[in-house]
Structures are given as structure tokens and as C-alpha cells.
mmCIF file as gemmi writes it, N, C-alpha and C atoms, coordinates in Angstrom:
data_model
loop_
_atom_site.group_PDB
_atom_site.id
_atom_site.type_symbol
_atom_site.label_atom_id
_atom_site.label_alt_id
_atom_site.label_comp_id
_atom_site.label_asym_id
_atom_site.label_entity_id
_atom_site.label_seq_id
_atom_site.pdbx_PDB_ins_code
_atom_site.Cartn_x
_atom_site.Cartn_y
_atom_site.Cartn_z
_atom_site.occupancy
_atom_site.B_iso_or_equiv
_atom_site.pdbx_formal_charge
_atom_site.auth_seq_id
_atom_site.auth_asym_id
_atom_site.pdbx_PDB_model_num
ATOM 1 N N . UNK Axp A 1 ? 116.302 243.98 78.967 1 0 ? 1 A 1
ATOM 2 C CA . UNK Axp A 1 ? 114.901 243.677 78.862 1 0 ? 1 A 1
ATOM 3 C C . UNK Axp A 1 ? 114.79 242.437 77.979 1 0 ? 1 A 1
ATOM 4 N N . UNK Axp A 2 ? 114.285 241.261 78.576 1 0 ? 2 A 1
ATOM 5 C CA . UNK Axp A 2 ? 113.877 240.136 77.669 1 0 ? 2 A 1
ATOM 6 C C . UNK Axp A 2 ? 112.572 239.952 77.59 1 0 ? 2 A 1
ATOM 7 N N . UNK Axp A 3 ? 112.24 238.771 76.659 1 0 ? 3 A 1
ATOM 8 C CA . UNK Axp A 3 ? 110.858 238.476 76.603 1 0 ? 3 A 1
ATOM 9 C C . UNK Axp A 3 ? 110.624 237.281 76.2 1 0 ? 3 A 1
ATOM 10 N N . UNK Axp A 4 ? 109.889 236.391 77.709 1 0 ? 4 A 1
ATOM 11 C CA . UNK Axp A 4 ? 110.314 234.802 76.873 1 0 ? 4 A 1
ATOM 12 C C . UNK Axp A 4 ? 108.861 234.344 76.118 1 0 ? 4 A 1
ATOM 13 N N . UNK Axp A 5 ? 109.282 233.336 75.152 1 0 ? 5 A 1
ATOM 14 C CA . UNK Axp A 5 ? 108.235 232.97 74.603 1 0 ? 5 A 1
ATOM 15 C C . UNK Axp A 5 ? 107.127 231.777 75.24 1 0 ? 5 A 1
ATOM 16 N N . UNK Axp A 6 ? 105.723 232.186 75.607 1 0 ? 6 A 1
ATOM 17 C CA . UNK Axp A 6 ? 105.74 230.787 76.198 1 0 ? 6 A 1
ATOM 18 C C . UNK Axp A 6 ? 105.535 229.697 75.642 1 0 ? 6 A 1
ATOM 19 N N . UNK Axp A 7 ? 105.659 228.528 76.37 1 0 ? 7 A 1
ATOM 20 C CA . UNK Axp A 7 ? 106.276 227.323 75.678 1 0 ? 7 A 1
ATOM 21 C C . UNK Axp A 7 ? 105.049 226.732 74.665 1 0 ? 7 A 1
ATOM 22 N N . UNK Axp A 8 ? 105.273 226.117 73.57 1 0 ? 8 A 1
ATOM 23 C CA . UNK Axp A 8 ? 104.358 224.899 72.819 1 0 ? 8 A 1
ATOM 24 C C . UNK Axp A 8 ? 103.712 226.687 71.841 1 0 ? 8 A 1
ATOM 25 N N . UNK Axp A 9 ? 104.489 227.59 72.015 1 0 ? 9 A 1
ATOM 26 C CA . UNK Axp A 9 ? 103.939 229.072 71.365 1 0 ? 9 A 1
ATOM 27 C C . UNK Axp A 9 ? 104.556 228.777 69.923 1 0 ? 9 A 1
ATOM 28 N N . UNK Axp A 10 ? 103.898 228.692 68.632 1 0 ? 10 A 1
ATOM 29 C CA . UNK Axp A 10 ? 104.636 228.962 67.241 1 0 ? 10 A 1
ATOM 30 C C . UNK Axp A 10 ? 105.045 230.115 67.496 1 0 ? 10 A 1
ATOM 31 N N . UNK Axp A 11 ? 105.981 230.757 66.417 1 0 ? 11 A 1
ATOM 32 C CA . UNK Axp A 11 ? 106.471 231.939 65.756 1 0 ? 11 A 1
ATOM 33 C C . UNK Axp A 11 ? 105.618 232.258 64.877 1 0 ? 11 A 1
ATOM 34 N N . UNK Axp A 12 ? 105.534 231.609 64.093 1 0 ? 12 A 1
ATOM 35 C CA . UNK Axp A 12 ? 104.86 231.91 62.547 1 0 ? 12 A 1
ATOM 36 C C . UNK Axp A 12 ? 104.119 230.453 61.886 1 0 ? 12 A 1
ATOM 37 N N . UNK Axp A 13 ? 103.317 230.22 61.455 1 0 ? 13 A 1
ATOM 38 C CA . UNK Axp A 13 ? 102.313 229.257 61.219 1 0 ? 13 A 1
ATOM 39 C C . UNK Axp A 13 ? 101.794 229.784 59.666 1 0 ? 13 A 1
ATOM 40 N N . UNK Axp A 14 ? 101.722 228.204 59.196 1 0 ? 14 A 1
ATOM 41 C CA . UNK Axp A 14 ? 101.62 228.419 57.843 1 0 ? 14 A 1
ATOM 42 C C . UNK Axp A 14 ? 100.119 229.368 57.329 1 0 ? 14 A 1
ATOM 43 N N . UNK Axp A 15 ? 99.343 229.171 58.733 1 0 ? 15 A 1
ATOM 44 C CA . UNK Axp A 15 ? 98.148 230.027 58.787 1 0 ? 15 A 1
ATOM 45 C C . UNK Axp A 15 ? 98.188 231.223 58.831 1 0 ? 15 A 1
ATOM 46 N N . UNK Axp A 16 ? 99.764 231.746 58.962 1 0 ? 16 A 1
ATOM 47 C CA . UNK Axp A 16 ? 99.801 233.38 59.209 1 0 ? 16 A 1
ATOM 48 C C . UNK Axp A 16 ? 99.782 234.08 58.155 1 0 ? 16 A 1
ATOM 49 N N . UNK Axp A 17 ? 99.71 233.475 56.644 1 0 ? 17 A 1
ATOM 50 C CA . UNK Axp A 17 ? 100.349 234.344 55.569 1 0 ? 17 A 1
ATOM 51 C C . UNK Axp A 17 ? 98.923 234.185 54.917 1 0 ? 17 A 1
ATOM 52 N N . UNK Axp A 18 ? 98.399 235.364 54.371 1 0 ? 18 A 1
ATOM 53 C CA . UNK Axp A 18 ? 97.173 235.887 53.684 1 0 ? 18 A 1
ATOM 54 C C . UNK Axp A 18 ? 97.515 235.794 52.437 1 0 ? 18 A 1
ATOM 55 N N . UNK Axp A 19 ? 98.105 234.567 51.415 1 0 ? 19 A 1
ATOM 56 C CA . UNK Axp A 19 ? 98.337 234.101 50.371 1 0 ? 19 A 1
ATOM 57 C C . UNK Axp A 19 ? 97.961 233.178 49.957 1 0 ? 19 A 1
ATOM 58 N N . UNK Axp A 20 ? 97.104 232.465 50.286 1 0 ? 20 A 1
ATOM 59 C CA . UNK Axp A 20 ? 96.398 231.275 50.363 1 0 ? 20 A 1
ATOM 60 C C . UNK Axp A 20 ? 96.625 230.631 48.332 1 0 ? 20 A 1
ATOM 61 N N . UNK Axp A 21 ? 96.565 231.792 47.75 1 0 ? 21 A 1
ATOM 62 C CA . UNK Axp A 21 ? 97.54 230.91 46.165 1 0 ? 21 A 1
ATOM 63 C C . UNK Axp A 21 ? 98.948 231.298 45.955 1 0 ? 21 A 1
ATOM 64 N N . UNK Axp A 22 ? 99.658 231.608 46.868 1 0 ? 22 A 1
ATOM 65 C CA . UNK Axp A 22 ? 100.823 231.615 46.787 1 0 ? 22 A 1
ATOM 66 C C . UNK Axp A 22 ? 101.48 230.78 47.699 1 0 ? 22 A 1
ATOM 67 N N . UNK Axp A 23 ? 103.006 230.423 46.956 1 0 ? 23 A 1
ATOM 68 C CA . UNK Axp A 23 ? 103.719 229.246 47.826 1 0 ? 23 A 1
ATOM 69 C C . UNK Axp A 23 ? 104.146 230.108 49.038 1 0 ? 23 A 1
ATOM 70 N N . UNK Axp A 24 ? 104.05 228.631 50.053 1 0 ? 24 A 1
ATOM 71 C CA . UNK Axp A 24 ? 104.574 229.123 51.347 1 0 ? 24 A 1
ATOM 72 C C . UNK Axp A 24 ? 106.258 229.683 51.074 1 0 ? 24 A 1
ATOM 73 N N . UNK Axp A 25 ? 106.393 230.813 52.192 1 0 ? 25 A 1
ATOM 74 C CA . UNK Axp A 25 ? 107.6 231.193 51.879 1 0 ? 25 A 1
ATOM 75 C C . UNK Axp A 25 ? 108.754 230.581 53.143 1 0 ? 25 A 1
ATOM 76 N N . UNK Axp A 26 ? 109.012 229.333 52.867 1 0 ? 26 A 1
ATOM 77 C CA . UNK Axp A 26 ? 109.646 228.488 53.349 1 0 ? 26 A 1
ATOM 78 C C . UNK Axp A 26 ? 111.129 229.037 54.323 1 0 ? 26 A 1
ATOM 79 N N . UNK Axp A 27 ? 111.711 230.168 53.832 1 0 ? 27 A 1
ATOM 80 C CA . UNK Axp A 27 ? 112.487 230.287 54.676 1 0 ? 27 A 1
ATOM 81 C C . UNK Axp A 27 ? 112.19 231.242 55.708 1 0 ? 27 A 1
ATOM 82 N N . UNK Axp A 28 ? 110.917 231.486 55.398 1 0 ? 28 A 1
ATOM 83 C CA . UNK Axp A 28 ? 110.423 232.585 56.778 1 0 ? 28 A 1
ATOM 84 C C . UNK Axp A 28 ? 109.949 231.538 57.536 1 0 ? 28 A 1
ATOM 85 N N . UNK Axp A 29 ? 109.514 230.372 57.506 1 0 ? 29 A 1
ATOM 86 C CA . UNK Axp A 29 ? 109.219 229.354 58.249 1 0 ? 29 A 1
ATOM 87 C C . UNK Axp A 29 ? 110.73 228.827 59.052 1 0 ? 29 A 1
ATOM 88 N N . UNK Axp A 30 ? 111.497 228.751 58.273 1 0 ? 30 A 1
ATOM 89 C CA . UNK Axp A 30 ? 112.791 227.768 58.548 1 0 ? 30 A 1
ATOM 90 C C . UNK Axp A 30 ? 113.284 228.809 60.04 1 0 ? 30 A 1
ATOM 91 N N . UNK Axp A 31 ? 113.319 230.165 59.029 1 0 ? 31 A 1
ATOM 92 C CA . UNK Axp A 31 ? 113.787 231.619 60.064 1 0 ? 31 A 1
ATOM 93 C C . UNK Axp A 31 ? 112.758 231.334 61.613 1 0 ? 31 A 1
ATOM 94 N N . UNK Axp A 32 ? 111.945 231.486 61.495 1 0 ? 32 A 1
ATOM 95 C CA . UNK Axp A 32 ? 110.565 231.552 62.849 1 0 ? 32 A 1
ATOM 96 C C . UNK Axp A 32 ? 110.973 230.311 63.434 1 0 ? 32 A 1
ATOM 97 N N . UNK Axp A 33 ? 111.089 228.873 62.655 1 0 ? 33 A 1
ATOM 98 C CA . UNK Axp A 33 ? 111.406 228.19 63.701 1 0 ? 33 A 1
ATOM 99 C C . UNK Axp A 33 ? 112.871 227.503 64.145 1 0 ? 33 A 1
ATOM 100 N N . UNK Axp A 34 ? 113.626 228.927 64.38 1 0 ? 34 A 1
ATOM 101 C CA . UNK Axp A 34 ? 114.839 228.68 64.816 1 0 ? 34 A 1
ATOM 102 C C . UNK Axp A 34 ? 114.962 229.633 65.846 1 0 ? 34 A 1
ATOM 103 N N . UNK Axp A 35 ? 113.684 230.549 66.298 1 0 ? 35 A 1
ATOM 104 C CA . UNK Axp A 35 ? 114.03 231.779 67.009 1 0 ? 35 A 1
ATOM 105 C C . UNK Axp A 35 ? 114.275 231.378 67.962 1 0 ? 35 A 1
ATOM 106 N N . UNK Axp A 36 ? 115.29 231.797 69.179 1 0 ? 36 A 1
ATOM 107 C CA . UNK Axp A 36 ? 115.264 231.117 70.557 1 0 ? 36 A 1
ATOM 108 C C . UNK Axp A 36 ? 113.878 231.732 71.417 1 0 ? 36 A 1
ATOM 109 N N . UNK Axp A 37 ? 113.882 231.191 72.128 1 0 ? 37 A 1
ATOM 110 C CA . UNK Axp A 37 ? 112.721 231.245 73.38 1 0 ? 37 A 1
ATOM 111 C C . UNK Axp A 37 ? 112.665 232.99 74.533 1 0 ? 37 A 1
ATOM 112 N N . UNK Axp A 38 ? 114.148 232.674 74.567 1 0 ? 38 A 1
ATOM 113 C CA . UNK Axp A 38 ? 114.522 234.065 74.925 1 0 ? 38 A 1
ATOM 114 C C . UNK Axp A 38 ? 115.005 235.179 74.184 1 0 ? 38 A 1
ATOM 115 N N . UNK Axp A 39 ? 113.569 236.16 74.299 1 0 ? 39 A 1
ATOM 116 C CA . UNK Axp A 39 ? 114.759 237.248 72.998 1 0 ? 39 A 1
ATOM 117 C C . UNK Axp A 39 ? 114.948 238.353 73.966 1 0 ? 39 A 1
ATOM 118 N N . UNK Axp A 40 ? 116.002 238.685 73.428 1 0 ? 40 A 1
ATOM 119 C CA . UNK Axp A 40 ? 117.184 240.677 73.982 1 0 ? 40 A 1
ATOM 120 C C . UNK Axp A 40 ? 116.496 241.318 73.363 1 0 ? 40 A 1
ATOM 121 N N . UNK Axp A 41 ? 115.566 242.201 74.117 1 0 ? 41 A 1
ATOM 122 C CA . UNK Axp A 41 ? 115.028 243.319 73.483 1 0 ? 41 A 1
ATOM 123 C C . UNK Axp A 41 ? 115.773 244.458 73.607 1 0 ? 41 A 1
ATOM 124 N N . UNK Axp A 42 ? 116.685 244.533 74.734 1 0 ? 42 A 1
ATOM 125 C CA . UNK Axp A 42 ? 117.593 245.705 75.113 1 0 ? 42 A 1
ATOM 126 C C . UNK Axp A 42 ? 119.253 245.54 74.934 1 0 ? 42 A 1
ATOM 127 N N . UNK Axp A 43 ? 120.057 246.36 74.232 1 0 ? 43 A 1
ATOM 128 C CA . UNK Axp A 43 ? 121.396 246.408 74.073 1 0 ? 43 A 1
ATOM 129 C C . UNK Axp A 43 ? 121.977 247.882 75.018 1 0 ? 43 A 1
ATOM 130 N N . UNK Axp A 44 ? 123.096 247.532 74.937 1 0 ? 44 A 1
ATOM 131 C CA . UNK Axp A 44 ? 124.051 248.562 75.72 1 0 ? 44 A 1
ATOM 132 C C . UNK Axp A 44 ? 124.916 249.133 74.166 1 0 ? 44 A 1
ATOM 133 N N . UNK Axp A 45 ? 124.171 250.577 73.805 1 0 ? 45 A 1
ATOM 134 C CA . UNK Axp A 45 ? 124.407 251.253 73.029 1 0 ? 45 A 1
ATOM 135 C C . UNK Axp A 45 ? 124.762 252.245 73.464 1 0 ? 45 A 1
ATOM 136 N N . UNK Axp A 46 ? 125.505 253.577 72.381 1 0 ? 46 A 1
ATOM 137 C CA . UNK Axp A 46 ? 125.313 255.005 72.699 1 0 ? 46 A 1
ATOM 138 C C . UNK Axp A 46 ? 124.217 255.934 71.856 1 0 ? 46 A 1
ATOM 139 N N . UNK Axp A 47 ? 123.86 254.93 71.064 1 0 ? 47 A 1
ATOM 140 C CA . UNK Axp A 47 ? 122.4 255.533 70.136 1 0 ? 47 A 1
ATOM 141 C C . UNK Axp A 47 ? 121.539 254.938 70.534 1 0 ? 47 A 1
ATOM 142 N N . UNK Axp A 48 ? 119.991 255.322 69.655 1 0 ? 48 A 1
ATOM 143 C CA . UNK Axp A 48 ? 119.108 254.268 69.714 1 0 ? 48 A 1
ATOM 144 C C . UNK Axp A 48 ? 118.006 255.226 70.459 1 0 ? 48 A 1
ATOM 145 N N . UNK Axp A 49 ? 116.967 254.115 70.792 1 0 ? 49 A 1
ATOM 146 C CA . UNK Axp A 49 ? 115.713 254.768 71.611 1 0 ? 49 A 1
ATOM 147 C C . UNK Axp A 49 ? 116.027 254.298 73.356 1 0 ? 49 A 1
ATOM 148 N N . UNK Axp A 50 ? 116.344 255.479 73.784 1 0 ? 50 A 1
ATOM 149 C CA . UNK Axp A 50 ? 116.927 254.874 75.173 1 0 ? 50 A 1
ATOM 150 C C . UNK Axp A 50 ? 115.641 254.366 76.291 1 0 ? 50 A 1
ATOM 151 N N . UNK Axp A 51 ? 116.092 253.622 76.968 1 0 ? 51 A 1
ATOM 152 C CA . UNK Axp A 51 ? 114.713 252.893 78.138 1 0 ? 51 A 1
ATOM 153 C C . UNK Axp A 51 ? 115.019 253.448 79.389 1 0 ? 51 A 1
ATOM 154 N N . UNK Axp A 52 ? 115.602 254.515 79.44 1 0 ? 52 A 1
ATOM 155 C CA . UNK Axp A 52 ? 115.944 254.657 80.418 1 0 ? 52 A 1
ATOM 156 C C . UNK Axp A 52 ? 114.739 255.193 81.51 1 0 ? 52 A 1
ATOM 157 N N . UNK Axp A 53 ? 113.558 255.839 80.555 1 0 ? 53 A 1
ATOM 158 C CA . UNK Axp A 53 ? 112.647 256.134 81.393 1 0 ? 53 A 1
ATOM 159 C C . UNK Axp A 53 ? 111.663 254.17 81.664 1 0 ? 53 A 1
ATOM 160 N N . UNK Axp A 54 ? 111.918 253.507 81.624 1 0 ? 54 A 1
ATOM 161 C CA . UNK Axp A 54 ? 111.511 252.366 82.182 1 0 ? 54 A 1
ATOM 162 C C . UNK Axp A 54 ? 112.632 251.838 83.299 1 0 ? 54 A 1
ATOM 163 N N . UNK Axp A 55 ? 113.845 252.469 83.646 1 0 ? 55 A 1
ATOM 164 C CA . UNK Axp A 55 ? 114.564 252.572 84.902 1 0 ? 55 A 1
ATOM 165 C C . UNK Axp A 55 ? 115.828 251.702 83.951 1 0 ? 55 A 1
ATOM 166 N N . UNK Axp A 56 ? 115.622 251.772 82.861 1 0 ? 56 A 1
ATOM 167 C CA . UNK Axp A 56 ? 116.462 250.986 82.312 1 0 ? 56 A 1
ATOM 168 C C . UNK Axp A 56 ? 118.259 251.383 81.614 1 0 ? 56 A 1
ATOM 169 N N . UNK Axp A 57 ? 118.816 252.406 82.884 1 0 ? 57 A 1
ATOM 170 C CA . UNK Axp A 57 ? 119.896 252.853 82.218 1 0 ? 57 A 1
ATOM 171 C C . UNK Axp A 57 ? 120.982 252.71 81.525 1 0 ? 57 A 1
ATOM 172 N N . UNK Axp A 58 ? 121.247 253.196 80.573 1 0 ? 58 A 1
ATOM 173 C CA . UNK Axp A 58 ? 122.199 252.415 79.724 1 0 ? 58 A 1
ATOM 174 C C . UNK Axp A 58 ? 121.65 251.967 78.743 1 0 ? 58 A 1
ATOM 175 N N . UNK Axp A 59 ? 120.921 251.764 78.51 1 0 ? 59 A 1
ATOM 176 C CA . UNK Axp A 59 ? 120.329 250.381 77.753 1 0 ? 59 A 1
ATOM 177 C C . UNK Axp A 59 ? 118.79 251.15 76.606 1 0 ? 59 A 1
ATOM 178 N N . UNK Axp A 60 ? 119.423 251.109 75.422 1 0 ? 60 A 1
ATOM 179 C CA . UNK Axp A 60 ? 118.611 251.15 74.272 1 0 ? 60 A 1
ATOM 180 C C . UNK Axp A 60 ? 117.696 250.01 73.589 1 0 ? 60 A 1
ATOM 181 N N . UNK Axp A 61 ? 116.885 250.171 72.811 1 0 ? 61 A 1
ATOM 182 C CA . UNK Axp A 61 ? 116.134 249.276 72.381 1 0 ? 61 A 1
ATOM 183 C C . UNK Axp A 61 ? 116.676 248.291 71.581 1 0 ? 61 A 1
ATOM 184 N N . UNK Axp A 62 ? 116.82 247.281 70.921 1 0 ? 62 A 1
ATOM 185 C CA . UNK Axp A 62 ? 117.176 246.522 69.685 1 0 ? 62 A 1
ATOM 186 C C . UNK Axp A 62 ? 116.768 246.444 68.704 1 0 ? 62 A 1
ATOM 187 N N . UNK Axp A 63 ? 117.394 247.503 67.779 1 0 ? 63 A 1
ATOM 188 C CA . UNK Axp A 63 ? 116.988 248.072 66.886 1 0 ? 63 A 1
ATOM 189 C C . UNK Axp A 63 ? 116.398 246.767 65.951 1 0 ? 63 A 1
ATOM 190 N N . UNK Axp A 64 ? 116.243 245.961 65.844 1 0 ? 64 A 1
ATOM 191 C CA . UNK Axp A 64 ? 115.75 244.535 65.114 1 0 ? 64 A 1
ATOM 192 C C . UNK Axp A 64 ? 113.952 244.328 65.582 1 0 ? 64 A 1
ATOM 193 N N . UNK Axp A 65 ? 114.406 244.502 67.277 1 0 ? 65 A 1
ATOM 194 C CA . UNK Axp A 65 ? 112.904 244.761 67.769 1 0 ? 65 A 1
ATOM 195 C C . UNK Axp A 65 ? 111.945 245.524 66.89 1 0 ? 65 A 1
ATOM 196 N N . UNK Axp A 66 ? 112.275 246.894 65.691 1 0 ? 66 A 1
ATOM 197 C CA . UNK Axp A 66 ? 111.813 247.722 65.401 1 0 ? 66 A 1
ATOM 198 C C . UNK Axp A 66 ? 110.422 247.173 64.671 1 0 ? 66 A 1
ATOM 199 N N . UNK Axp A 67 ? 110.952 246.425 64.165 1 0 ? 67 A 1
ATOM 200 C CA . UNK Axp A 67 ? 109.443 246.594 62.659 1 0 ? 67 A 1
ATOM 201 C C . UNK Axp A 67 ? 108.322 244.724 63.564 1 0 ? 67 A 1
ATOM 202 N N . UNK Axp A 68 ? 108.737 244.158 64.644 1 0 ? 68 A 1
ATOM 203 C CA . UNK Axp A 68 ? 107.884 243.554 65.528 1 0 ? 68 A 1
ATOM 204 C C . UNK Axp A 68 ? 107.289 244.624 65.85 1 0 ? 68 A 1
ATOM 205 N N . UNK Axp A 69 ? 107.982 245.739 66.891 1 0 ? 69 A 1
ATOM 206 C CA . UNK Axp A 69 ? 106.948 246.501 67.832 1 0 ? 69 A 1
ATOM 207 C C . UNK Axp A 69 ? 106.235 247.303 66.94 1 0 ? 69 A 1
ATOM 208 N N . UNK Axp A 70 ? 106.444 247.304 65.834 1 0 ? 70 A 1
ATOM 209 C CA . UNK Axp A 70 ? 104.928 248.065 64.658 1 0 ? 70 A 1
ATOM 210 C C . UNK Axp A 70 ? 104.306 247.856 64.2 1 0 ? 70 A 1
ATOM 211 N N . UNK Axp A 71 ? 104.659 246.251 64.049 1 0 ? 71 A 1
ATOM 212 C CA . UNK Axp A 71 ? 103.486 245.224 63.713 1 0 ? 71 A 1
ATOM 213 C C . UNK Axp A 71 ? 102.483 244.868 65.347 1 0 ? 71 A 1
ATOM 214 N N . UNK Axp A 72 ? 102.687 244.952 66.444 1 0 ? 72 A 1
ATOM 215 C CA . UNK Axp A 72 ? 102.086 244.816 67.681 1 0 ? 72 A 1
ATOM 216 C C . UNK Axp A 72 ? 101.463 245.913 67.932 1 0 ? 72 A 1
ATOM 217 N N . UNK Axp A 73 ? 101.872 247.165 67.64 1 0 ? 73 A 1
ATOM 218 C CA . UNK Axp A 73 ? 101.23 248.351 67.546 1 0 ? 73 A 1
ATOM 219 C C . UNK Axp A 73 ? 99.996 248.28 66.791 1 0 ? 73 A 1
ATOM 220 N N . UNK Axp A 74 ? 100.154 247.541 65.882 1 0 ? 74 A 1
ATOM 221 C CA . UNK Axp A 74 ? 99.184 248.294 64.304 1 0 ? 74 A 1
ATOM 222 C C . UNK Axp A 74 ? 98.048 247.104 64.93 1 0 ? 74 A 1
ATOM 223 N N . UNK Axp A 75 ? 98.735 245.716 65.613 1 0 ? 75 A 1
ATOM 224 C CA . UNK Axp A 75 ? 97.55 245.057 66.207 1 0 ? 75 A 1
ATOM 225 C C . UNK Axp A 75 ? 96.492 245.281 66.474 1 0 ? 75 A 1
ATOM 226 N N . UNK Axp A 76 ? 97.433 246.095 67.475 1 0 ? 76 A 1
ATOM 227 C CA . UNK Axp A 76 ? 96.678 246.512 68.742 1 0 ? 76 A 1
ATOM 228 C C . UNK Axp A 76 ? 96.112 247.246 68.682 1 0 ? 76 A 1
ATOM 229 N N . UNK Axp A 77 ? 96.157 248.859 67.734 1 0 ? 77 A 1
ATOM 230 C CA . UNK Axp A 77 ? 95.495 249.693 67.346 1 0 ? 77 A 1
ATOM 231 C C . UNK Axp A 77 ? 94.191 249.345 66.849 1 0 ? 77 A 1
ATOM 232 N N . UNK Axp A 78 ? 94.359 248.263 65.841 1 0 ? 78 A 1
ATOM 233 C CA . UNK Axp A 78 ? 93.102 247.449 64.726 1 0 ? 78 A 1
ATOM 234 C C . UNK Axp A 78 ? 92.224 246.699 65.666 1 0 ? 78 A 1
ATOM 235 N N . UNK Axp A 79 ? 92.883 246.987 67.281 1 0 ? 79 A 1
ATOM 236 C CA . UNK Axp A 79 ? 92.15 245.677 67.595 1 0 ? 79 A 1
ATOM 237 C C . UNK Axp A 79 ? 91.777 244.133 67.595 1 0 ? 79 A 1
ATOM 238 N N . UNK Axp A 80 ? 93.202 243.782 66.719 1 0 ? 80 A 1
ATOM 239 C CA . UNK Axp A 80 ? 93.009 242.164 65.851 1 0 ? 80 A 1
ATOM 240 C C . UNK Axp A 80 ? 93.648 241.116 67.325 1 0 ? 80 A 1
ATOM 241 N N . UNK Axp A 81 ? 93 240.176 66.554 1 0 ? 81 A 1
ATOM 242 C CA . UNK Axp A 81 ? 93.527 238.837 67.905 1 0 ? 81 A 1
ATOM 243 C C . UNK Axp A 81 ? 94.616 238.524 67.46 1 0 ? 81 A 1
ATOM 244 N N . UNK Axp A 82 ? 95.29 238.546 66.682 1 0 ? 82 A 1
ATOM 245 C CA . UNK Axp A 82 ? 96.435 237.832 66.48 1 0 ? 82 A 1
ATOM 246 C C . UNK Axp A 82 ? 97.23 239.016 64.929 1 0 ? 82 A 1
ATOM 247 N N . UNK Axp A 83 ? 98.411 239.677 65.764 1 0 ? 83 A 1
ATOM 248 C CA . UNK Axp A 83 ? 99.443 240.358 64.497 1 0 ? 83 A 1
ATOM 249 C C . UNK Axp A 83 ? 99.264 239.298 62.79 1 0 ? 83 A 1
């Protein structure tokens, strides 16, 4: 399972951080803009949260995916335009 980013899309923008008197935290910037375009949401594990009910056998979640898909959750729950 991938997920591409679409193009001219930031990661993270200095507008994203609700610190407005605190310094930017520069290597979460440096980190965001090095992410590739294509991310592996799915690995070939024997643990994990399996996908298999999305037809996806074999194949567990990426456990890294974890604390994105809870921040997209909590979005989405809140209703907000933007995580």
C-alpha cells in the first residue's frame, strides 16, 4: 500500500507549528523536506496490524505510519481543514 504525495504539496510549513514565540524547530523542517513523494505504508511482517481484510495479504501496516494515522484521525474527528 503506497501513498503518493501530490506534487508542489509541503510536508510541514513553518505555518504548521502553534508557537508563534517559539523558534522554528528547524530539523523537523529539514526532516519534512526530505520525505520522498512515495511513502510504504505496508511491510511484509509476521506482526503488526494486518491489511489483510483490505485484500492485502501478507502485508501489515508500517508501524512508523502509526502516530500520522492518529494525527488524521483526531483531524478528522475535530473536523479541522488541515492536521
Amino acid at each position: 500500500m503506497v501513498w503518493d504525495r501530490p506534487p508542489g504539496t509541503p510536508v510541514l510549513a513553518r505555518d504548521d507549528f502553534h508557537a508563534p514565540q517559539a523558534r522554528v524547530p528547524g530539523h523537523l523542517l529539514t526532516i519534512a523536506h526530505n520525505v520522498p513523494k512515495r511513502l510504504i505504508l505496508s511491510r511484509t511482517r509476521d506482526h503488526g496490524i494486518r491489511l489483510a481484510p483490505l485484500g492485502l495479504n501478507g502485508l501489515v501496516l508500517d508501524p512508523r505510519t502509526g502516530v500520522h494515522i492518529a494525527v488524521l484521525a483526531a483531524a478528522a474527528r475535530s473536523n479541522a481543514d488541515q492536521p
